[in-house]
C-alpha angles and dihedrals in degrees: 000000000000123000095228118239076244090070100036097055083037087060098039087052084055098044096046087042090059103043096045095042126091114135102337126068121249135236138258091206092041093061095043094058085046089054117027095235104133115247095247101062097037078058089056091042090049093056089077097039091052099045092044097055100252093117135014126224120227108197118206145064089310094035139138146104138321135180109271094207128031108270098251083063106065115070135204096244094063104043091058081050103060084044116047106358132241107352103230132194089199128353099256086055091090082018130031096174085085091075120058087209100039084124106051087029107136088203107037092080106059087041082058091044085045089046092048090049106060089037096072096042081059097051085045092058122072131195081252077061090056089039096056096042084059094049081059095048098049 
């Protein structure tokens, strides 16, 4: 399983929005320059994070974006979600009815044990947590 380029910058454009905004929004061009992600897909990032209430849009001359929860409050779960969809080890994991033999399947358990798994570290950590991590790094 690979994490897609789609999740990580997702992730960095959280992460920058929430350390450089306080009061005033921040914005798109800003982070872009910060982290080397081009304008045009941190626009198209920014769609699903907007319309499901991670960040909030200000219009205007001084606009931009802020986070739309506190940072302890978004976790990372549901931000791949929103991004890339379920993270699957194998397709049957979410559906077994892919797979004529998901119930006798000798494998499928412990890809649904795996999937769980890592499901539940991802719910545990939150964008503080990456925020954090990258207080440590810098």
């Amino acid at each position: 399983m690979k994490i897609s380029t789609r999740a990580r910058y997702g992730l960095r454009l959280l992460v920058d929005l929430a350390e450089h905004s306080g009061k005033d929004p921040v914005k798109l061009k800003d982070i872009s320059q910060r982290q080397g992600i081009s304008l045009n897909y941190l626009r198209q990032l920014i769609m699903p994070l907007e319309s499901n209430k991670i960040v909030r849009s200000i219009r205007g001359n001084r606009g931009g974006y802020l986070l739309g929860k506190k940072p302890e409050e978004i976790n990372l779960l549901d931000i791949m979600n929103l991004l890339e969809g379920p993270i699957d080890l194998v397709d049957c994991v979410h559906n077994k009815n892919l797979c004529q033999i998901s119930d006798t399947c000798p494998t499928r358990k412990i890809w649904v044990e795996i999937s769980e798994k890592m499901e539940q570290s991802l719910v545990q950590k939150s964008l503080k947590d990456l925020m954090e991590n990258n207080e440590i790094h810098n």
